[in-house]
C-alpha positions as CSV (number, residue, x, y, z in Angstrom):
1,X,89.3,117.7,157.3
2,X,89.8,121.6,157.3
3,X,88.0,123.8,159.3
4,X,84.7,124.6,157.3
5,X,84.4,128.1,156.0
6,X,80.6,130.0,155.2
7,X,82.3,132.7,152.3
8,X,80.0,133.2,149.5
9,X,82.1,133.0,146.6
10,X,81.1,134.0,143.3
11,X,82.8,135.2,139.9
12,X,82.5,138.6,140.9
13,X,84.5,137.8,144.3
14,X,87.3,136.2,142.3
15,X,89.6,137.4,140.0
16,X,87.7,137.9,136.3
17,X,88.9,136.7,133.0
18,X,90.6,140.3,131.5
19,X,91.1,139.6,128.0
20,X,88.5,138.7,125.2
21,X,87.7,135.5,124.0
22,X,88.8,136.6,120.3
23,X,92.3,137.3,120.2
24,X,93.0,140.5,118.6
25,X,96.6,142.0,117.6
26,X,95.6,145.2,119.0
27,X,96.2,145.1,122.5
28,X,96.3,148.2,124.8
29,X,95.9,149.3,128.0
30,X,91.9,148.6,128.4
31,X,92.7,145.3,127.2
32,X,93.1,144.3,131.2
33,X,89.9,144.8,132.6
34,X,86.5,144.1,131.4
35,X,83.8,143.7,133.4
36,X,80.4,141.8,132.8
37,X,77.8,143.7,134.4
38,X,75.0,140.9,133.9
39,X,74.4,139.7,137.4
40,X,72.9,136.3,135.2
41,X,76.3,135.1,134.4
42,X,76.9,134.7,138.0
43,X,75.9,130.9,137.4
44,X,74.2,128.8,140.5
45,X,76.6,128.3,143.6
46,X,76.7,124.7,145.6
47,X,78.4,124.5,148.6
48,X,80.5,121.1,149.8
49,X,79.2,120.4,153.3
50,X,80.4,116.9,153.4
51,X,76.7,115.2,153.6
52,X,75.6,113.4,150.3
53,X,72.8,115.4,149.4
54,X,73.7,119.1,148.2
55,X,71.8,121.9,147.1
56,X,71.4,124.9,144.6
57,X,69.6,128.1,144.2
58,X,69.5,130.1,141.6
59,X,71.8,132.8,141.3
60,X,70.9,133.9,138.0
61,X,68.8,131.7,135.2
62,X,67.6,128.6,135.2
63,X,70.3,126.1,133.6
64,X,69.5,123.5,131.5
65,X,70.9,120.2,132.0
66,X,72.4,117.8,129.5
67,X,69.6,116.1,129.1
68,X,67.6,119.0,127.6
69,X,65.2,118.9,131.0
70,X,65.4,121.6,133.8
71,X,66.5,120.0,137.1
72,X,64.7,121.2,140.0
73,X,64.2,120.5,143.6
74,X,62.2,122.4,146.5
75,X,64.5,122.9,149.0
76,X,67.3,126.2,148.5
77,X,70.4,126.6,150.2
78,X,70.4,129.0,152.8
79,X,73.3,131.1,151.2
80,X,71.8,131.6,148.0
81,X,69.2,134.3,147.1
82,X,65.8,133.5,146.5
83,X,64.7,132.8,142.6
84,X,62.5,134.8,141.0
85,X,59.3,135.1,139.6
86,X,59.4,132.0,136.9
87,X,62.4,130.6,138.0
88,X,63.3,127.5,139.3
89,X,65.0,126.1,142.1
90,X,68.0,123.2,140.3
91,X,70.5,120.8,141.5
92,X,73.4,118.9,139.3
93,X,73.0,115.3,140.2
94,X,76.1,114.8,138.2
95,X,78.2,116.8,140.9
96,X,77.3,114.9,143.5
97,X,80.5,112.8,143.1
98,X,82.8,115.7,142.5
99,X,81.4,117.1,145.7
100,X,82.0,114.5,147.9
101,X,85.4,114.1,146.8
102,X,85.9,117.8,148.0
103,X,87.3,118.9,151.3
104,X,84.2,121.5,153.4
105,X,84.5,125.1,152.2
106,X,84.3,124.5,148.5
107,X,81.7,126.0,146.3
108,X,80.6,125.0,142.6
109,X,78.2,126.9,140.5
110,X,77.7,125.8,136.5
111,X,81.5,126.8,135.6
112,X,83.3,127.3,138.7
113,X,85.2,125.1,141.3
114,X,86.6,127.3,144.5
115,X,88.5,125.6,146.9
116,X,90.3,127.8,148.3
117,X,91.9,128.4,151.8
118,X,90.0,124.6,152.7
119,X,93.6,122.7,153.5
120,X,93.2,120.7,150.6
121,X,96.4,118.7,150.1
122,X,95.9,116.8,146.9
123,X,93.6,117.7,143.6
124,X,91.1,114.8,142.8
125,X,90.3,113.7,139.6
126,X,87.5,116.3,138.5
127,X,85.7,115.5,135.2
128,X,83.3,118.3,134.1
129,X,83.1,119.7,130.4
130,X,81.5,122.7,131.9
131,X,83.9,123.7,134.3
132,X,85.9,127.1,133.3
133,X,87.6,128.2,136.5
134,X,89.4,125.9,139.2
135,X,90.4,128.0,142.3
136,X,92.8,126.1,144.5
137,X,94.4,128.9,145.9
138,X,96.4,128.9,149.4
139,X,96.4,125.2,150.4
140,X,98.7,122.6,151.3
141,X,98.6,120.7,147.7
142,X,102.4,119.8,146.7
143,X,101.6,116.9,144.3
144,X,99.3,116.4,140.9
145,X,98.3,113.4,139.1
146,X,98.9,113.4,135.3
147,X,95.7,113.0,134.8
148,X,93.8,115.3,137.1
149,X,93.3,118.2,135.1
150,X,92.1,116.1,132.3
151,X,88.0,115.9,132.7
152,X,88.0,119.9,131.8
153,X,88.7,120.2,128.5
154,X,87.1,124.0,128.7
155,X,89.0,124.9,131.6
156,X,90.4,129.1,131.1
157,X,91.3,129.8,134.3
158,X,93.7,128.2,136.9
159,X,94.5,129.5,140.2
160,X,97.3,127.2,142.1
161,X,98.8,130.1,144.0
162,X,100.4,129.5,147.4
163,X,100.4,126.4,147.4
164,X,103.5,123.7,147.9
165,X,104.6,123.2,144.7
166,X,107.9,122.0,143.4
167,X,109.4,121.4,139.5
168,X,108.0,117.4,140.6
169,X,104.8,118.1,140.9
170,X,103.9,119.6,137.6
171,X,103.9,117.0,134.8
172,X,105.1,117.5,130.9
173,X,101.2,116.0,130.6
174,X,99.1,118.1,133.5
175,X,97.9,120.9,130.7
176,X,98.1,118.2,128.2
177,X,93.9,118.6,127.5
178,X,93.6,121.6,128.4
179,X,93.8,123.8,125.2
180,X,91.7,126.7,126.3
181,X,93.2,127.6,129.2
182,X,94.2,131.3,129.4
183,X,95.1,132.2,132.8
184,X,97.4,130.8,135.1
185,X,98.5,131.5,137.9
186,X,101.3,129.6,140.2
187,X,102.4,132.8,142.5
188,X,104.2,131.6,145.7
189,X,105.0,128.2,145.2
190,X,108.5,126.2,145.2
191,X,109.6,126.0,141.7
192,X,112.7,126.4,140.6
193,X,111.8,126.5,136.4
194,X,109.1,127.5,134.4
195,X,107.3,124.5,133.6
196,X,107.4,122.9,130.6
197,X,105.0,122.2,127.7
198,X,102.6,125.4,128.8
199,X,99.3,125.5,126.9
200,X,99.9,127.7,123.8
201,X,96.5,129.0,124.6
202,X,97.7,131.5,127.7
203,X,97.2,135.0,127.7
204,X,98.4,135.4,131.3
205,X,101.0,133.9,133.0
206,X,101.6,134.3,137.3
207,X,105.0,133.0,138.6
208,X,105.6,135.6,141.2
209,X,107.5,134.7,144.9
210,X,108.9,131.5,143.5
211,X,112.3,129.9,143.1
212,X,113.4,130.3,139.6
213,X,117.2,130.2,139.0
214,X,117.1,131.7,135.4
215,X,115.5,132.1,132.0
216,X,116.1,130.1,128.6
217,X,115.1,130.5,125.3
218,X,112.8,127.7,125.6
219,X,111.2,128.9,129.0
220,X,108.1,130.3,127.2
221,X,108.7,128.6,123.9
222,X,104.9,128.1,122.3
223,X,103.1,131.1,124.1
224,X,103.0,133.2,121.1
225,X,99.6,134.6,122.5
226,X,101.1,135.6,125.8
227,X,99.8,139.0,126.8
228,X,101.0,139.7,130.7
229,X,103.7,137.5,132.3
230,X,104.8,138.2,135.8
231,X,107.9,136.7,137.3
232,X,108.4,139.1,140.3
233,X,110.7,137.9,143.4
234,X,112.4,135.3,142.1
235,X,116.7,134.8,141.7
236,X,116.9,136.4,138.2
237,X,120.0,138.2,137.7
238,X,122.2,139.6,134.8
239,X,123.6,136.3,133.9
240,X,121.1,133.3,134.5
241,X,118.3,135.2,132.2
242,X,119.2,134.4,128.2
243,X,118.8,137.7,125.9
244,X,116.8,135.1,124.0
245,X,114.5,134.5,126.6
246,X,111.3,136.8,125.7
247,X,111.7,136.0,121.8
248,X,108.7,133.6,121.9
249,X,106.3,136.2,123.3
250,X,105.1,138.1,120.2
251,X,101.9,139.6,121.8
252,X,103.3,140.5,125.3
253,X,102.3,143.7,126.8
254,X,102.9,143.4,130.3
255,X,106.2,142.4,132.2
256,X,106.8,142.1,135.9
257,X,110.7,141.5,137.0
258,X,110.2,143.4,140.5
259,X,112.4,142.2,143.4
260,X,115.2,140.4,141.6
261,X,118.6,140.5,141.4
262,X,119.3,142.7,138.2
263,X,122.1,145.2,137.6
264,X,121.2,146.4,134.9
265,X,117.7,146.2,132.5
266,X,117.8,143.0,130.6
267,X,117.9,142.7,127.0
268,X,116.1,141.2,124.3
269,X,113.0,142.4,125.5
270,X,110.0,142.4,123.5
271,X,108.9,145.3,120.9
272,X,105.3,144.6,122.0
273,X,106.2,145.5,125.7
274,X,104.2,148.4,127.3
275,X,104.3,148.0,130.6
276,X,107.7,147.1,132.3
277,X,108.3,147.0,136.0
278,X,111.8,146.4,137.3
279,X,111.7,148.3,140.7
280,X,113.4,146.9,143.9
281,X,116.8,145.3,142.1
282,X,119.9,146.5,142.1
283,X,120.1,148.3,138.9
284,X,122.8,150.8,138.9
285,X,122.7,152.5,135.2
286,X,120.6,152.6,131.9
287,X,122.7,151.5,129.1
288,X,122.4,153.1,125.6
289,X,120.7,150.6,123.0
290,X,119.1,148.7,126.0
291,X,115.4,150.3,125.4
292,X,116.2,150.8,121.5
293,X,113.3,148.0,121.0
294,X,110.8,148.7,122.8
295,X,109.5,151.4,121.0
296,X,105.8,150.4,122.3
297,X,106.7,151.6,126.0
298,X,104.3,153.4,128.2
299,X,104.7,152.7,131.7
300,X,108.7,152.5,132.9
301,X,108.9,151.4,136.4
302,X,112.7,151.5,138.0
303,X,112.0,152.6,141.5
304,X,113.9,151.1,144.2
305,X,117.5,150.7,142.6
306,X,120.2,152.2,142.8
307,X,120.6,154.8,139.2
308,X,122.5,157.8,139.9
309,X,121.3,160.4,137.1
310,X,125.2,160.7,135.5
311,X,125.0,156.8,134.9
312,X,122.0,157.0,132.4
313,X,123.5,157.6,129.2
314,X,122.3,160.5,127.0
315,X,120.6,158.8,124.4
316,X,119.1,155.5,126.5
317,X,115.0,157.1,125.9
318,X,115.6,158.5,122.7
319,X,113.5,155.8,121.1
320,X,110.6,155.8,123.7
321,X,108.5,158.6,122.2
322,X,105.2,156.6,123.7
323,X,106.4,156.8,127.4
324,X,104.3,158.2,129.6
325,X,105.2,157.6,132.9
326,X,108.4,157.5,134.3
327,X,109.4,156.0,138.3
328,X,112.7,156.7,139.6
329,X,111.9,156.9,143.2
330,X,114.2,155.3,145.4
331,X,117.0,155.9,144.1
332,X,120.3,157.8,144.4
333,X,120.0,161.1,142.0
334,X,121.4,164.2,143.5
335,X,119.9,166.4,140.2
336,X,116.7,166.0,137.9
337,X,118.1,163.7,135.0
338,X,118.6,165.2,131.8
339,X,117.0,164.1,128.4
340,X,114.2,162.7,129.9
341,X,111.7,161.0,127.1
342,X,110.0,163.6,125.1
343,X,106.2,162.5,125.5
344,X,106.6,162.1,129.1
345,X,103.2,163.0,131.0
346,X,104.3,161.8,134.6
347,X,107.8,161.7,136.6
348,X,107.8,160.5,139.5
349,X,111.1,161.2,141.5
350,X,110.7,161.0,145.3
351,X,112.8,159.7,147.8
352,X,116.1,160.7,146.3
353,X,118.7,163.1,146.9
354,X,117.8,165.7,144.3
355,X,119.2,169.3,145.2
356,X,118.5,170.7,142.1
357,X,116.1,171.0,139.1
358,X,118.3,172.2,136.2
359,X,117.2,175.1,133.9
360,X,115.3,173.9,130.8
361,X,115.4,170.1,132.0
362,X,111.7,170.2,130.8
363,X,112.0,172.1,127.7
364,X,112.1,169.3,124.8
365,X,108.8,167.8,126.6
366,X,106.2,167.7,124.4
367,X,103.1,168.6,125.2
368,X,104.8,168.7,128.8
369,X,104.0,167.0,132.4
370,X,101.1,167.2,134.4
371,X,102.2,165.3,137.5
372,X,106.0,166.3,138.7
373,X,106.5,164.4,142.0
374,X,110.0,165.7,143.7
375,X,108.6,164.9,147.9
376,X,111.5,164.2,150.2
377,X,114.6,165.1,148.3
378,X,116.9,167.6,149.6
379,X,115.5,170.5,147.6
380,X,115.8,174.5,148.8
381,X,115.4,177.5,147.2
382,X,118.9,177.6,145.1
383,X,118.1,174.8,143.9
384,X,115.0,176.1,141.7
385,X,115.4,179.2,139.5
386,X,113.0,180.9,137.2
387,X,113.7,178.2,134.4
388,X,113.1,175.4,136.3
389,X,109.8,174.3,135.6
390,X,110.3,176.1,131.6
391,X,108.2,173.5,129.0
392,X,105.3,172.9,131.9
393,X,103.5,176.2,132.0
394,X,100.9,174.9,129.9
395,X,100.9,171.0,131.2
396,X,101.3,170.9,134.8
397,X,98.5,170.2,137.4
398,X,100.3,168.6,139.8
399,X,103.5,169.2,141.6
400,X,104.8,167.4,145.1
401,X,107.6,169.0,146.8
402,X,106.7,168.3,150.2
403,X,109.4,166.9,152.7
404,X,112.3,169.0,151.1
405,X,114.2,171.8,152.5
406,X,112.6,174.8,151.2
407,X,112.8,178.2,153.3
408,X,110.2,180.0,151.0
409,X,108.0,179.6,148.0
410,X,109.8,178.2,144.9
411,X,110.2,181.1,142.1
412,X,108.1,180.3,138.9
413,X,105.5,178.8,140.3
414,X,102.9,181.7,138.7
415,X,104.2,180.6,135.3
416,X,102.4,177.2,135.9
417,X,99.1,178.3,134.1
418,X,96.5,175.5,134.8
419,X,98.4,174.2,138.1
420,X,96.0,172.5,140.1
421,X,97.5,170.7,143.0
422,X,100.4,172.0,145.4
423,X,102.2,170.6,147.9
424,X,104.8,172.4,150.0
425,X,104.3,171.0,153.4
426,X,106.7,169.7,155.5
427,X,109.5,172.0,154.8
428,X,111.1,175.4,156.1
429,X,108.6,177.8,154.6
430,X,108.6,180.8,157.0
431,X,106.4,183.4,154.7
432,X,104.3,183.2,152.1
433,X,105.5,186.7,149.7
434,X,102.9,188.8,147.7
435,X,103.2,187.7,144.1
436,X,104.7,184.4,145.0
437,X,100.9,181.8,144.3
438,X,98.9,185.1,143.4
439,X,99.4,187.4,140.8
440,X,98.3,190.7,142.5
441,X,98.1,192.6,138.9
442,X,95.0,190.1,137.9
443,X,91.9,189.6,138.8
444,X,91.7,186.3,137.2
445,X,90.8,183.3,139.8
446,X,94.0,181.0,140.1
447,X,93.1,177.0,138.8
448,X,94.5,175.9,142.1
449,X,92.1,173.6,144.2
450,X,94.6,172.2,146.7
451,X,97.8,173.8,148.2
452,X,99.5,172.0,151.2
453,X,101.4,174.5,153.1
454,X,101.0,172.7,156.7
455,X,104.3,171.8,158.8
456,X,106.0,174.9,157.7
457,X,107.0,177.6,160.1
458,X,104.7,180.2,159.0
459,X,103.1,182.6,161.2
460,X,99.7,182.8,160.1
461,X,98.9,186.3,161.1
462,X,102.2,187.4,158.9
463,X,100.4,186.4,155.4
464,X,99.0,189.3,153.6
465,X,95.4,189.2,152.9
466,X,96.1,189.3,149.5
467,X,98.6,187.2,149.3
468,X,96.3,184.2,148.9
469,X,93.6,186.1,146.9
470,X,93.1,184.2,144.2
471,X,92.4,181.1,145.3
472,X,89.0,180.3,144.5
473,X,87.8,178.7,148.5
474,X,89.7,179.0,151.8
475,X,89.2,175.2,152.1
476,X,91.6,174.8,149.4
477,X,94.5,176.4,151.3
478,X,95.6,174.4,154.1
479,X,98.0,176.3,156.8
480,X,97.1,174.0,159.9
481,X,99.3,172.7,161.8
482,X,102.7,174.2,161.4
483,X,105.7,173.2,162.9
484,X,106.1,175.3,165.4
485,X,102.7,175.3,166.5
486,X,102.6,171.3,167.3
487,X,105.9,171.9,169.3
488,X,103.9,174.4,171.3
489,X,101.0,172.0,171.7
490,X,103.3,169.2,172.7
491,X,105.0,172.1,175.5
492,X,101.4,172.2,176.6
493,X,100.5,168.4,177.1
């Protein structure tokens, strides 16, 4: 028997249910969280200690039993809080079996079972109509019967992550009964499919750090309701994933592929789709016509390839007018691309080899950025002009050009009207001019809260007084250490 554990687990210490009970067509972002601030729904928590006697304390009302009388006993468990005034101290009699059959560590309240992390190696047969969640995460369990599952008929969430699962040990019948299930989650496991006959019922769908060798058009046939599916480090690549594949999905919104083996973005994918994440493969260009369908994209994730900006054709976001945020970090562009997505709102472009930021790059942009992040590129001063940053005076409050190469303050910067955040450190700034972050002809206070100017080579005593004017608090400017002056420290020690 495993080592017993004393964690108090509750539904607030878990993973909660994000979606609504009433499926609605109208899914956005929001849709993912919702939180139940009602400490009541907590339920009543038992703990498996192995003896045949176990306890309960309220953690929330009294429950009724299904016998219409209120089960009670004198004796708490020393994990659980106190009741309250009026409120009565209950046990589950009809537990005690499922209980026993349970390795030390686990906890049950009214709709939860929580074994996890108790080296359980193989899931009795549980039979409880008011069981909703089953956590079995990070054990040793590489088989299922048939039949286990099938004594919760109300079951919505299942978590079988990291576990020892193979294609064998998941049955055509294991989600047979189980027709309200909604989440599932099988991250870190051995499979090498997507199992079959899936309840139609799941909104969310966890295959991550698996073994899957590629995607048919019957991999998600029936999960019409499907809302988030994540399939992250597995052996996808361009030609063992059908374009057929995501046709089922009507409803889905959220698609992880991190940490294949893609070349290039894959097709077929659905119009519902808002948030796609494809960083850390080996995708080398953006094809025009690939992103023509998803015209419901928000959130574009392709850090972590390999996209030079002359290998994304021309026209490949024309379509995306709901984009928002862009991620090419990690990746091999020497300029800013061109034709970016005209609603964009953040671009995030660090850790490349950008030398220069084209005039009028930004200028379609509509209403503009506010977050421009171009940190450890290979940017200096020829590489920004006074057009650079043209189409984000008006937008931009943040912009990141730390770790770069530049020898002084970029030109245009005063042209950034409601800038609020700046960060130059970590390059080869030696000065800071007049009229270069303060406009000496106004006495107008500059929107700036935060400019990083540390690990420069400037010489404090060298900055004009007024210089730096206009900045609303001297804590907002940040000068210390520079360069120079940790080398001299270091000389010292």
């Amino acid at each position: 028997m495993a080592k017993r554990r004393d964690p108090t687990i509750t539904k607030d210490s878990l993973p909660y249910l994000p979606y609504d009970d009433n499926d609605n067509d109208n899914h956005d972002d929001h849709d993912h969280s919702e939180h139940d601030d009602n400490d009541d729904d907590d339920d009543y928590i038992i703990r498996a200690t192995g003896k045949p006697t176990m306890r309960l304390a309220p953690m929330g009302r009294p429950v009724t039993m299904a016998t219409g009388r209120l089960a009670t006993t004198t004796t708490r468990s020393p994990m659980a809080r106190a009741p309250g005034p009026g409120r009565a101290v209950v046990t589950f009699p009809r537990r005690h079996s499922i209980m026993e059959s349970l390795p030390a560590g686990c906890l049950l309240s009214e709709s939860l079972i929580a074994c996890g992390s108790t080296g359980m190696v193989h899931i009795p047969i549980l039979s409880d109509q008011g069981v909703k969640t089953l956590y079995l995460a990070d054990n040793k369990i590489s088989k299922i019967p048939p039949w286990a599952l099938a004594g919760l008929p109300n079951l919505e969430w299942l978590d079988l992550s990291k576990n020892k699962l193979d294609d064998s040990a998941i049955s055509t019948d294991l989600f047979q009964n189980l027709t309200k299930l909604r989440r599932l989650n099988l991250d870190g496991n051995n499979l090498t499919k997507v199992p079959s006959f899936l309840p139609p019922s799941l909104v969310e769908l966890k295959i991550n750090d698996n073994k899957i060798l590629g995607l048919t058009p019957s991999s998600f046939k029936g999960l019409s309701k499907l809302l988030t599916l994540e399939l992250e480090d597995n052996h996808f690549h361009d030609g063992n994933v059908s374009p057929l594949t995501f046709r089922p999905l009507k409803k889905l919104i959220y698609l992880r592929l991190e940490d294949n083996k893609f070349r290039a973005i894959p097709s077929g994918l659905p119009v519902t789709l808002q948030t796609l994440h494809l960083s850390d493969n080996r995708i080398e260009e953006v094809h025009e016509g690939i992103l023509n369908k998803t015209v419901n994209l928000r959130f574009l994730d392709l850090s972590h390839n390999r996209i030079r900006e002359d290998r994304i054709a021309p026209r490949a976001w024309i379509h995306l007018l709901k984009l928002e945020s862009l991620d090419l970090s990690h990746n091999k562009l020497v300029h800013v691309p061109s034709f970016l997505p005209v609603g964009l709102q953040q671009l995030h472009l660090h850790h490349n080899q950008i030398e220069r930021i084209p005039g009028y790059v930004f200028g379609h942009i509509k209403p503009g950025l506010e977050l421009l992040h171009l940190s450890h590129n290979r940017l200096d001063n020829n590489g920004i002009d006074d057009v650079s940053f043209l189409g984000l005076y008006n937008s931009l409050t943040e912009l990141l050009l730390d770790h770069n190469q530049l020898h002084s303050i970029p030109r245009g910067l005063l042209k950034l009207k409601i800038l609020q955040l700046l960060r130059l450190n970590h390059n080869v700034i030696r000065y800071v001019p007049l009229n270069s972050l303060c406009d000496t002809r106004l006495s107008d206070d500059s929107p700036l809260v935060s400019v990083h100017l540390e690990y420069n080579l400037i010489d404090r005593r060298l900055i004009p007084p007024i210089a730096l004017s206009c900045i609303k608090t001297y804590h907002s400017i940040i000068l210390q250490p520079q360069s120079h002056e940790e080398d001299y420290q270091h000389e010292d020690y």
